[in-house]
PyMOL Python script that loads the backbone (N, CA, C, O; Angstrom):
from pymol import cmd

cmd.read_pdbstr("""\
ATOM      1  N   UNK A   1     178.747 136.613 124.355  1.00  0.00           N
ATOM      2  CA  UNK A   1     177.301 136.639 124.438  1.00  0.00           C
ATOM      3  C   UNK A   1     176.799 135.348 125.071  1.00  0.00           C
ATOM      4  O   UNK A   1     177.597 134.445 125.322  1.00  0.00           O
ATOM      5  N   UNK A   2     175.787 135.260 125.279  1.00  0.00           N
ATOM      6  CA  UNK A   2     175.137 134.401 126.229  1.00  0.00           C
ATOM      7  C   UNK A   2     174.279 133.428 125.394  1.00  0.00           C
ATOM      8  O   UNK A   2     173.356 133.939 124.760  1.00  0.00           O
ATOM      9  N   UNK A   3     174.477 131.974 125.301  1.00  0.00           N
ATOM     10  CA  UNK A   3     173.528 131.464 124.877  1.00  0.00           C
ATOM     11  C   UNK A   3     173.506 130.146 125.579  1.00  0.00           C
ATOM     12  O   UNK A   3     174.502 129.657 126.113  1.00  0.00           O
ATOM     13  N   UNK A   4     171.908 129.400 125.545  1.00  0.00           N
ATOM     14  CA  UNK A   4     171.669 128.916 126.119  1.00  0.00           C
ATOM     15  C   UNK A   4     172.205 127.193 125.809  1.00  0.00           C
ATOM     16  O   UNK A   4     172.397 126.875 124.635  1.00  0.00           O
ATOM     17  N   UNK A   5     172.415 126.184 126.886  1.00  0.00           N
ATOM     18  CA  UNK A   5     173.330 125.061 126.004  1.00  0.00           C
ATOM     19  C   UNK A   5     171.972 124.586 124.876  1.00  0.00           C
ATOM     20  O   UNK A   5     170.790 124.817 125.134  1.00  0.00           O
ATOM     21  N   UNK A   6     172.270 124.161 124.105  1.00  0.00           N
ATOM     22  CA  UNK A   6     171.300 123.850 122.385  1.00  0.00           C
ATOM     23  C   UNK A   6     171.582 122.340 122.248  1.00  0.00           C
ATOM     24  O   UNK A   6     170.745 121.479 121.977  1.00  0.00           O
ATOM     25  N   UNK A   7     173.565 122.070 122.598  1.00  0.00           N
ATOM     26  CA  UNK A   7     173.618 120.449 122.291  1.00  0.00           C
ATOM     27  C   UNK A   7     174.835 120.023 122.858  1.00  0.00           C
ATOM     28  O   UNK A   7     174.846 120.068 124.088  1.00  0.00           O
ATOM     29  N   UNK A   8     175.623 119.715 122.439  1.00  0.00           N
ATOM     30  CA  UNK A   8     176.697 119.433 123.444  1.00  0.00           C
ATOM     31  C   UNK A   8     177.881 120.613 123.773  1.00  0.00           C
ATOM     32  O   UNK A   8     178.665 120.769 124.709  1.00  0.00           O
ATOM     33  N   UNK A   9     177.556 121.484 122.307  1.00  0.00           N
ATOM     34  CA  UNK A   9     178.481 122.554 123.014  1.00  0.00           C
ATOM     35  C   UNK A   9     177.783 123.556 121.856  1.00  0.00           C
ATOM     36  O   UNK A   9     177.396 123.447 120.693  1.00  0.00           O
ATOM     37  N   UNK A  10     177.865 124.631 122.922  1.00  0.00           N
ATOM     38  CA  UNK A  10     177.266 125.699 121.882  1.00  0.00           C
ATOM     39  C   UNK A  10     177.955 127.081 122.584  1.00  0.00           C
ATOM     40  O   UNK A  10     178.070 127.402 123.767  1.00  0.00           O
ATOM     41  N   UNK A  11     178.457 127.913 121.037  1.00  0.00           N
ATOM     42  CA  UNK A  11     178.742 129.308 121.573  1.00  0.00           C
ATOM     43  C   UNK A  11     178.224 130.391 120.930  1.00  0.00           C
ATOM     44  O   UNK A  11     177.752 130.089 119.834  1.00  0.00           O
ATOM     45  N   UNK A  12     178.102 132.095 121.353  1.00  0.00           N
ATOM     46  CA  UNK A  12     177.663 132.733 120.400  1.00  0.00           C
ATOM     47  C   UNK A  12     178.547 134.091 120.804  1.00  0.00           C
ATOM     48  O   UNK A  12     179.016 134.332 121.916  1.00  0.00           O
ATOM     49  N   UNK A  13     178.643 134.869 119.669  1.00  0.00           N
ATOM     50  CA  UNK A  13     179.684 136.150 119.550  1.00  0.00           C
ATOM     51  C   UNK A  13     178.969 137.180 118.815  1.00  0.00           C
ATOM     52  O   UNK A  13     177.926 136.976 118.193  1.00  0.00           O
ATOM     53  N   UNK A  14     179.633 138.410 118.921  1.00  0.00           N
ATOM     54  CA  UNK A  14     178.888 139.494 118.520  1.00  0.00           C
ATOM     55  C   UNK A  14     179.757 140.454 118.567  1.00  0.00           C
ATOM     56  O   UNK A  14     180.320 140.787 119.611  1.00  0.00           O
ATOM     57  N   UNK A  15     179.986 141.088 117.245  1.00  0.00           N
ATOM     58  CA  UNK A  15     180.690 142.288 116.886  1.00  0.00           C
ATOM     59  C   UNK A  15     180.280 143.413 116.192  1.00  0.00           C
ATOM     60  O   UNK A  15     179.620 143.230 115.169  1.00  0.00           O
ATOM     61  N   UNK A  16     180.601 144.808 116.629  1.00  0.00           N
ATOM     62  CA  UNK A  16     179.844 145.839 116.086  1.00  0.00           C
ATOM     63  C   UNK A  16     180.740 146.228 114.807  1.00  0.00           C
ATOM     64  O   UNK A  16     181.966 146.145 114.881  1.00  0.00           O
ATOM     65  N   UNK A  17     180.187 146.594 113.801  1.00  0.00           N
ATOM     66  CA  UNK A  17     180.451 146.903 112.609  1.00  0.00           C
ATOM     67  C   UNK A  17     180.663 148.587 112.168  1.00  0.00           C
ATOM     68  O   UNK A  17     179.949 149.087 111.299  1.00  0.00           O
ATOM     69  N   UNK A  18     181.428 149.152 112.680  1.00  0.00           N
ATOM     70  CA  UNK A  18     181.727 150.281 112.862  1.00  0.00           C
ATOM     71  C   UNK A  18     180.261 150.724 113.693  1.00  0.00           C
ATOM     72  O   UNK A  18     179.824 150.151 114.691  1.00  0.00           O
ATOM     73  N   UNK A  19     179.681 151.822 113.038  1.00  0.00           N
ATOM     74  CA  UNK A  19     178.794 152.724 113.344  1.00  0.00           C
ATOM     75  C   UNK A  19     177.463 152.173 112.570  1.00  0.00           C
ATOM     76  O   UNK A  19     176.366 152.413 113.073  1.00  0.00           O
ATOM     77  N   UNK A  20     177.513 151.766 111.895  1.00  0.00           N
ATOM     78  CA  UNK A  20     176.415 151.414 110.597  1.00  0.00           C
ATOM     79  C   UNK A  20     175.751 149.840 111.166  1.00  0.00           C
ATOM     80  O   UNK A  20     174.820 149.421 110.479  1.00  0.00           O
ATOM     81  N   UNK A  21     176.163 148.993 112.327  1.00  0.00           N
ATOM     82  CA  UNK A  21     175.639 148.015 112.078  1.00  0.00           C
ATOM     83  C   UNK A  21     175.977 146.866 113.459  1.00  0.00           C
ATOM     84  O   UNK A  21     176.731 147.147 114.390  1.00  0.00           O
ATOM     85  N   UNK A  22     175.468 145.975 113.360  1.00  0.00           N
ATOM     86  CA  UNK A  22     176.566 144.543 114.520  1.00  0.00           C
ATOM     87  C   UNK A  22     176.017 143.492 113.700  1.00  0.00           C
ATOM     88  O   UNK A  22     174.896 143.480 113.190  1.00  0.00           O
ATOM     89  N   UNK A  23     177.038 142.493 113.611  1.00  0.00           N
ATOM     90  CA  UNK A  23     176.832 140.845 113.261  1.00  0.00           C
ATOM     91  C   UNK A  23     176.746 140.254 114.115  1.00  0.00           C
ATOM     92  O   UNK A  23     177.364 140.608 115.118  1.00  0.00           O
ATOM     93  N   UNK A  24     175.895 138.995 114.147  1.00  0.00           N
ATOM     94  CA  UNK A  24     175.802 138.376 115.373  1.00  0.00           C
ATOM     95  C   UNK A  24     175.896 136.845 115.090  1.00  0.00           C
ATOM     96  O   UNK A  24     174.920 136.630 114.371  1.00  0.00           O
ATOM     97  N   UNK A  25     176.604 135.587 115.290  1.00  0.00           N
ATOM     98  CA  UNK A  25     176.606 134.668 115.393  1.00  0.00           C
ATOM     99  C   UNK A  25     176.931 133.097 116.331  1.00  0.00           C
ATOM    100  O   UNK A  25     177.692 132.867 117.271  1.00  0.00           O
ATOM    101  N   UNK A  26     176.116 132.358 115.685  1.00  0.00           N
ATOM    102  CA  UNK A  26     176.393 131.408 117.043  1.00  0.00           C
ATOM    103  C   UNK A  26     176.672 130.211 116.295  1.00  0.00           C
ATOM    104  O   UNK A  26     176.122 130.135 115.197  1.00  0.00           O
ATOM    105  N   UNK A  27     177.720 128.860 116.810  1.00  0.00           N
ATOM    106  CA  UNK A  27     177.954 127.597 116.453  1.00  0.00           C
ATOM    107  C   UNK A  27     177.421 127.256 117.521  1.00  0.00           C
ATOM    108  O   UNK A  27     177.411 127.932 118.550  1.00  0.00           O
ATOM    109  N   UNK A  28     176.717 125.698 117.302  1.00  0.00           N
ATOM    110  CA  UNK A  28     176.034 124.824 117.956  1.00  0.00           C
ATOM    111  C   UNK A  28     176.863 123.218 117.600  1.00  0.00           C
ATOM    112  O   UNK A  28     177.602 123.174 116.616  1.00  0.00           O
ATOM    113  N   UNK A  29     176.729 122.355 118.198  1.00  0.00           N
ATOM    114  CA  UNK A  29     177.307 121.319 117.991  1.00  0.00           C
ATOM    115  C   UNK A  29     176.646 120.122 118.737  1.00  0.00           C
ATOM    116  O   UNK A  29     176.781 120.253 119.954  1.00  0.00           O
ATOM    117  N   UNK A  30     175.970 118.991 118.378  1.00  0.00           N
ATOM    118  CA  UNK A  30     175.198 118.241 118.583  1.00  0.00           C
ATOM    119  C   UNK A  30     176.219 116.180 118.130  1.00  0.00           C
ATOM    120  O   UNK A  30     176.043 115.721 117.002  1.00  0.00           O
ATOM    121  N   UNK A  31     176.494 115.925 118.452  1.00  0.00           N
ATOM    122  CA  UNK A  31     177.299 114.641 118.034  1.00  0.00           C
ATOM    123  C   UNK A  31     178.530 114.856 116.863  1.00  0.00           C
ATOM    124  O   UNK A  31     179.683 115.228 117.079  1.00  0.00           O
ATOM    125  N   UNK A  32     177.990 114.548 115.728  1.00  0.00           N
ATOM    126  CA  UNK A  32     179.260 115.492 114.377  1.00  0.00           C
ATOM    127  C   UNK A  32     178.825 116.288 113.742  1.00  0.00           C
ATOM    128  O   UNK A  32     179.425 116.651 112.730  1.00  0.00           O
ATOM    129  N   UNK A  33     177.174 117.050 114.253  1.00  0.00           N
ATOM    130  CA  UNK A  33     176.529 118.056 113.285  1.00  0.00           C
ATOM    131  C   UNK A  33     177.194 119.108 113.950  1.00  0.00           C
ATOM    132  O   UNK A  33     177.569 119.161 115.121  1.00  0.00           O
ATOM    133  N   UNK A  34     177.318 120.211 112.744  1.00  0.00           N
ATOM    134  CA  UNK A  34     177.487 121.264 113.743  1.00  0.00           C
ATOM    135  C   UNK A  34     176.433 122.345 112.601  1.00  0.00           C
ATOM    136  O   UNK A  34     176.154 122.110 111.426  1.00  0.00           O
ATOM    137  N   UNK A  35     175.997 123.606 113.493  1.00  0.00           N
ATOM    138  CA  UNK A  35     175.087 124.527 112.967  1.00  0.00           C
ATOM    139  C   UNK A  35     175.508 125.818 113.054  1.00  0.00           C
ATOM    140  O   UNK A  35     175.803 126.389 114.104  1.00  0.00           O
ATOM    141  N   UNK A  36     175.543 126.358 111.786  1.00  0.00           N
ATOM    142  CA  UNK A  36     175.771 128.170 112.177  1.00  0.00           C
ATOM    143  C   UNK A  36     174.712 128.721 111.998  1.00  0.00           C
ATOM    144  O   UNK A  36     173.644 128.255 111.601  1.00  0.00           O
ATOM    145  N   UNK A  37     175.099 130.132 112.407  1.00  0.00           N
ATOM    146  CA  UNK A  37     174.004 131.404 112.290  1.00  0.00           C
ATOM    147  C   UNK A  37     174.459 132.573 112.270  1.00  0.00           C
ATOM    148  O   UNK A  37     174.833 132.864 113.407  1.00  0.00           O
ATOM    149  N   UNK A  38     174.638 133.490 111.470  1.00  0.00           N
ATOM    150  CA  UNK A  38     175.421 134.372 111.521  1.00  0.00           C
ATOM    151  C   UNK A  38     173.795 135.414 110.429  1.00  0.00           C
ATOM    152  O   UNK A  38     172.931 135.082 109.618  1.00  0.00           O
ATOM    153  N   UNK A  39     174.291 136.884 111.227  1.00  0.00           N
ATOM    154  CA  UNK A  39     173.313 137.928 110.702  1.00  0.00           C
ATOM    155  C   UNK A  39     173.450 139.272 110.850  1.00  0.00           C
ATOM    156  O   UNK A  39     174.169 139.576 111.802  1.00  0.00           O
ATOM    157  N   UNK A  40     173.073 140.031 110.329  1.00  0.00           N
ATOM    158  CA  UNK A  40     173.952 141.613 110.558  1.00  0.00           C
ATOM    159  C   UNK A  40     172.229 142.351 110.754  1.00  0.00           C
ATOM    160  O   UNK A  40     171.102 142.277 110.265  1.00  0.00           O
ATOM    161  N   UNK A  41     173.128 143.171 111.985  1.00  0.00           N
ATOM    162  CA  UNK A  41     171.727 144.124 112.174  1.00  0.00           C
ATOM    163  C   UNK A  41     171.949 145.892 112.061  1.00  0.00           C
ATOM    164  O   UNK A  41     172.643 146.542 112.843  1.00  0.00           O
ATOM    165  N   UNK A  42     171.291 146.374 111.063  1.00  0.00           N
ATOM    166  CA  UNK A  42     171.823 147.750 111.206  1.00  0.00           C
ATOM    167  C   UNK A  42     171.390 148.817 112.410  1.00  0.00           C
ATOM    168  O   UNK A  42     170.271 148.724 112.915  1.00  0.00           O
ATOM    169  N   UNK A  43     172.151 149.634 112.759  1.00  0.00           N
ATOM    170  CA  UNK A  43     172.293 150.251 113.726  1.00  0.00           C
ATOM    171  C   UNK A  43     171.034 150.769 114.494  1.00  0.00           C
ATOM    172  O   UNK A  43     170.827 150.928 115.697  1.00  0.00           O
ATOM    173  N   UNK A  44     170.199 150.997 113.289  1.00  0.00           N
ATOM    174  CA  UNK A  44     169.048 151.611 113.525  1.00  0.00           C
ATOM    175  C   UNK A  44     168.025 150.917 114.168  1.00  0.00           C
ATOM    176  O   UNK A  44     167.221 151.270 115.031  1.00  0.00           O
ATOM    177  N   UNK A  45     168.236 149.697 113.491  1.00  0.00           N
ATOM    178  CA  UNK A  45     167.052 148.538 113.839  1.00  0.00           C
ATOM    179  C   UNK A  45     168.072 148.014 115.394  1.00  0.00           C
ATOM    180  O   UNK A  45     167.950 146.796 115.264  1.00  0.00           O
ATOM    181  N   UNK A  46     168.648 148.135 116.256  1.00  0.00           N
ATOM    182  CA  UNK A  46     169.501 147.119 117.154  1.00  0.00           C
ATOM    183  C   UNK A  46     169.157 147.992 118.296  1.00  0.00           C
ATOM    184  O   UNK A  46     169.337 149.193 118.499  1.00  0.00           O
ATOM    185  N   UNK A  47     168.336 146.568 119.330  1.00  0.00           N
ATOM    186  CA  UNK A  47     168.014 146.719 120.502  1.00  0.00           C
ATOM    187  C   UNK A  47     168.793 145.726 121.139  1.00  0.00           C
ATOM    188  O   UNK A  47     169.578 145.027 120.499  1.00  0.00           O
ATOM    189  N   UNK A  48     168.636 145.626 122.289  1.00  0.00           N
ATOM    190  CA  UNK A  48     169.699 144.876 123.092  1.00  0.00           C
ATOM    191  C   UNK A  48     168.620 143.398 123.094  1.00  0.00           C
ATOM    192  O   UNK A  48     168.985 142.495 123.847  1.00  0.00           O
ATOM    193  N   UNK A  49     167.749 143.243 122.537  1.00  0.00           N
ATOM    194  CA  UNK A  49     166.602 142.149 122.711  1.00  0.00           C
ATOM    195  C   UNK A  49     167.055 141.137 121.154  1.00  0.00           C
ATOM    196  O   UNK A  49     166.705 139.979 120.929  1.00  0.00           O
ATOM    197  N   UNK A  50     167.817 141.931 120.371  1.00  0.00           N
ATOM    198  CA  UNK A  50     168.729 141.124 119.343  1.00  0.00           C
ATOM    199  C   UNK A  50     169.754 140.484 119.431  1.00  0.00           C
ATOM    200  O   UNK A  50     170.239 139.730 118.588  1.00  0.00           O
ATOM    201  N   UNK A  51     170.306 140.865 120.900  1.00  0.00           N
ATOM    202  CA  UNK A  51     171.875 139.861 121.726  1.00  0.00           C
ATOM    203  C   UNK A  51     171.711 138.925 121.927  1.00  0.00           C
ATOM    204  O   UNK A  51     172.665 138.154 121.832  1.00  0.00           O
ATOM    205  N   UNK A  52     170.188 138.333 122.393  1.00  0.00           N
ATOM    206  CA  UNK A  52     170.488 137.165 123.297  1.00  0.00           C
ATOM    207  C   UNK A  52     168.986 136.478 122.298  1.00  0.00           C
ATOM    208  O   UNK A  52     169.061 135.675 121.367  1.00  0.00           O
ATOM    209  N   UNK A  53     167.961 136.990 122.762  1.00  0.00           N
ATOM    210  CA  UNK A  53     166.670 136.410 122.645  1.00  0.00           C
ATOM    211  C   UNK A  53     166.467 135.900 121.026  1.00  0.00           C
ATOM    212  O   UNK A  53     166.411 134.818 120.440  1.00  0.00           O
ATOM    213  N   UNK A  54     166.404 137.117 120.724  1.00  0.00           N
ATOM    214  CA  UNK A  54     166.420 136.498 118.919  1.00  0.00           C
ATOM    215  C   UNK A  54     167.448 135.265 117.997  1.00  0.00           C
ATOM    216  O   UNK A  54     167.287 134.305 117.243  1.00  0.00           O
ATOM    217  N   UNK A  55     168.733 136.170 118.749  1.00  0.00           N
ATOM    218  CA  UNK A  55     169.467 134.898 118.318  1.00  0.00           C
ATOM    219  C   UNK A  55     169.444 133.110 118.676  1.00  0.00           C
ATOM    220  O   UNK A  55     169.897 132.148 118.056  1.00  0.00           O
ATOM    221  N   UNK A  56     168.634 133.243 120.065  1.00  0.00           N
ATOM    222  CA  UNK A  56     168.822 132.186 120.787  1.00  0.00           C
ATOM    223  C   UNK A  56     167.617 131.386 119.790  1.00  0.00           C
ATOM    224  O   UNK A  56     167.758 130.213 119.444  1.00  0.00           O
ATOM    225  N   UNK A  57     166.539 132.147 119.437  1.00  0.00           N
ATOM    226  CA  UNK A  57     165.153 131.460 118.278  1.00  0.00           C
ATOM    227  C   UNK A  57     165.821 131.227 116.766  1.00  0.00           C
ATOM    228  O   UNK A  57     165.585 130.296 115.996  1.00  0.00           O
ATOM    229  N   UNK A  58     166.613 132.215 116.600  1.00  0.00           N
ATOM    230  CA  UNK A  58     167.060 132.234 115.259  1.00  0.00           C
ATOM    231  C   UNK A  58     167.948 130.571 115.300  1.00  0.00           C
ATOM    232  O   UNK A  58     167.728 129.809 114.358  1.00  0.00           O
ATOM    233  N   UNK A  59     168.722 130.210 116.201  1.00  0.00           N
ATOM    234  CA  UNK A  59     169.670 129.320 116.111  1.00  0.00           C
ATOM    235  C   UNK A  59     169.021 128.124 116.810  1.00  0.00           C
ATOM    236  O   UNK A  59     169.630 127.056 116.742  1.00  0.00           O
ATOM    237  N   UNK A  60     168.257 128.153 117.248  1.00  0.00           N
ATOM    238  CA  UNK A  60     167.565 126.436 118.211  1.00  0.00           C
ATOM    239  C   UNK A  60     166.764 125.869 117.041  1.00  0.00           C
ATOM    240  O   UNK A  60     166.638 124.646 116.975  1.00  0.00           O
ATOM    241  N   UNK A  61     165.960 127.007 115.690  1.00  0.00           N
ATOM    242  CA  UNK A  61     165.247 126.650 114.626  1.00  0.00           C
ATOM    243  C   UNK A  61     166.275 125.512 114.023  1.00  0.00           C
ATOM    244  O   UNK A  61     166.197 124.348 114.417  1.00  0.00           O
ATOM    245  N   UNK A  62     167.311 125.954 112.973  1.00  0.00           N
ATOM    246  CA  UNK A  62     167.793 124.847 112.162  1.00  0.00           C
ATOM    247  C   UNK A  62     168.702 123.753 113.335  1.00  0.00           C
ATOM    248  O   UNK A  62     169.204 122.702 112.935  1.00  0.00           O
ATOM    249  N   UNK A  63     168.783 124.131 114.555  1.00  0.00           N
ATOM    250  CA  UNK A  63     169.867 123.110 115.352  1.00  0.00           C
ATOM    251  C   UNK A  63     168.424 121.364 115.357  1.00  0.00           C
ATOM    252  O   UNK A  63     168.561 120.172 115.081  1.00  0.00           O
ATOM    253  N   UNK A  64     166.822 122.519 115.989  1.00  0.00           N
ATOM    254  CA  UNK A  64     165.979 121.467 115.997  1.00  0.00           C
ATOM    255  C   UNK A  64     166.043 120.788 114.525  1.00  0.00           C
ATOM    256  O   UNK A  64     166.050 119.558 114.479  1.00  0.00           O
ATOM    257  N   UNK A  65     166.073 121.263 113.760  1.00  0.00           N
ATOM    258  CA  UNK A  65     165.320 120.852 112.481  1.00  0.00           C
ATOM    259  C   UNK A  65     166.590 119.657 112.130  1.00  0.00           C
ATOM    260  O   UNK A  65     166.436 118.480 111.803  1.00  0.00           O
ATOM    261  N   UNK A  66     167.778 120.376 112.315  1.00  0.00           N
ATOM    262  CA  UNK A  66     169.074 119.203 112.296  1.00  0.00           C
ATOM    263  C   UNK A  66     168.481 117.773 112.986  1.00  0.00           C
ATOM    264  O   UNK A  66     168.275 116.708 112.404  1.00  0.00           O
ATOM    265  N   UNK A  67     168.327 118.017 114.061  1.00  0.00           N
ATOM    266  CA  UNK A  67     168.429 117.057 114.964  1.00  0.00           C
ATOM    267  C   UNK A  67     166.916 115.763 114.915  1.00  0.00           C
ATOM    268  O   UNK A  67     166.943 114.635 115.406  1.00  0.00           O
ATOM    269  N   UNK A  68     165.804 116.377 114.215  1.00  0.00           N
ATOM    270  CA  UNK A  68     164.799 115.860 113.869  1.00  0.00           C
ATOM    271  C   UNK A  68     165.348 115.255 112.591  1.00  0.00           C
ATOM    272  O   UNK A  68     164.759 114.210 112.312  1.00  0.00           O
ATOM    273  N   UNK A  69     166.277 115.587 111.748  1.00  0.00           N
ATOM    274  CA  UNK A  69     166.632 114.761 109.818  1.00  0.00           C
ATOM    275  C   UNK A  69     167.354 113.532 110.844  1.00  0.00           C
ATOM    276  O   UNK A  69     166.878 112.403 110.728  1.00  0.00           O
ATOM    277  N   UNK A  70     168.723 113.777 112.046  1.00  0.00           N
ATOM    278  CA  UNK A  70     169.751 113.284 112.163  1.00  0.00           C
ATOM    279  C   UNK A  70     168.583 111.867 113.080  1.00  0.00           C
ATOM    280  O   UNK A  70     169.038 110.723 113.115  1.00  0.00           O
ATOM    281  N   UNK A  71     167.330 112.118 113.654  1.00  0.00           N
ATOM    282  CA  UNK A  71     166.187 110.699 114.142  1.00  0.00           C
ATOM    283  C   UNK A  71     165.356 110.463 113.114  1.00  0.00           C
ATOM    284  O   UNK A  71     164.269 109.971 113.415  1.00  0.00           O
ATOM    285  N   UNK A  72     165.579 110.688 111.946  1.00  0.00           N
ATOM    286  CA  UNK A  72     164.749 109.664 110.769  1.00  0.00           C
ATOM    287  C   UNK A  72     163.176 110.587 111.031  1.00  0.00           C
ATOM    288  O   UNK A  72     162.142 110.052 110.631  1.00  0.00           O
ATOM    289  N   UNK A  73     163.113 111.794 111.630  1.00  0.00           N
ATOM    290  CA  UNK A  73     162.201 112.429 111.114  1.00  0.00           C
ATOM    291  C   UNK A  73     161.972 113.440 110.491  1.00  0.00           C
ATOM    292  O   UNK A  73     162.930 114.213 110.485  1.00  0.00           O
ATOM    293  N   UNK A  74     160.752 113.907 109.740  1.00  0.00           N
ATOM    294  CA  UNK A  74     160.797 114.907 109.036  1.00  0.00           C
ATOM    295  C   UNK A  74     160.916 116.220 109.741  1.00  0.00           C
ATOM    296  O   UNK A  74     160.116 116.401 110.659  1.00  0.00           O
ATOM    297  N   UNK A  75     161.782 117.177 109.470  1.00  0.00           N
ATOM    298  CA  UNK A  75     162.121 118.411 109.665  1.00  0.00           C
ATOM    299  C   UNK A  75     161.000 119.473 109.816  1.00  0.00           C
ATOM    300  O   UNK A  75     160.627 120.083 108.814  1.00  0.00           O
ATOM    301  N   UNK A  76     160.443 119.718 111.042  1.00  0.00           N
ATOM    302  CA  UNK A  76     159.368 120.357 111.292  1.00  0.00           C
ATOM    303  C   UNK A  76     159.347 121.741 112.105  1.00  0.00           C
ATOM    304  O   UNK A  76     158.500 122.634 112.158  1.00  0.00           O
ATOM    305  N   UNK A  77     160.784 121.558 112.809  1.00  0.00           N
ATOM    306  CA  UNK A  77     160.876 122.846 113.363  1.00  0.00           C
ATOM    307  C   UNK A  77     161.109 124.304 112.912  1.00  0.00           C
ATOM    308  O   UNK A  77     161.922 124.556 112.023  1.00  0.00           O
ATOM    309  N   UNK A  78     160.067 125.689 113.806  1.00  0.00           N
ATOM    310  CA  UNK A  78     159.809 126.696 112.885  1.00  0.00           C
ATOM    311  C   UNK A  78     160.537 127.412 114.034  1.00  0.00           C
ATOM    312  O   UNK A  78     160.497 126.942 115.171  1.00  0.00           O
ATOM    313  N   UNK A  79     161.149 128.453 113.775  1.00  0.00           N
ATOM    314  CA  UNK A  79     161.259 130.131 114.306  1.00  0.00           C
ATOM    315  C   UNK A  79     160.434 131.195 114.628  1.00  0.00           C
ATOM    316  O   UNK A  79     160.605 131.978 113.693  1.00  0.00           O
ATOM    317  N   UNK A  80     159.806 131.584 115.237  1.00  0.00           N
ATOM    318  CA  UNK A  80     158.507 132.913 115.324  1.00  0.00           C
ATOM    319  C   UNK A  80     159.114 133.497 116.339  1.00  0.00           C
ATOM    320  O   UNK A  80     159.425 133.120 117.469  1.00  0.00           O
ATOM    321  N   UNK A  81     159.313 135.168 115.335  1.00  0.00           N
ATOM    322  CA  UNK A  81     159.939 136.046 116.368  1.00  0.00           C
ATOM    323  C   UNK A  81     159.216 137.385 116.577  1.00  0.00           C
ATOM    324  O   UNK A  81     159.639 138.193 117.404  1.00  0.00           O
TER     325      UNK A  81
END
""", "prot")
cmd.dss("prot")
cmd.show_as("cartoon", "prot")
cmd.util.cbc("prot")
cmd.orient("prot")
């Protein structure tokens, strides 16, 4: 799957769960932080706009929010999807 670079190295994967579902997750890696994201979408609810786009908001949220604690500031970054 496709994601966009986040920090110094970032990847994301995606596997379908028989018939009933797909998980989707991504590691991010920023100096020695590293960030997951992992989430299951059932079959019903899964558009192809859950591969790339969502995940890419779902995972830049806690990578920012990391990276704002790791400069001595308060953790402000949000997700809106």
């Amino acid at each position: 799957m496709a994601l966009p670079a986040l920090g110094d190295e970032s990847h994301a994967f995606g596997r379908r769960d028989g018939s009933s579902g797909r998980t989707v997750m991504s590691v991010v890696r920023f100096g020695s932080v590293v960030v997951g994201v992992t989430y299951r979408i059932e079959a019903v609810d899964w558009t192809e706009a859950y591969d790339g786009d969502h995940l890419e908001i779902l995972t830049r949220m806690p990578v920012d929010r990391a990276r704002q604690a790791c400069e001595g500031q308060a953790p402000t970054a949000r997700a809106v999807l």
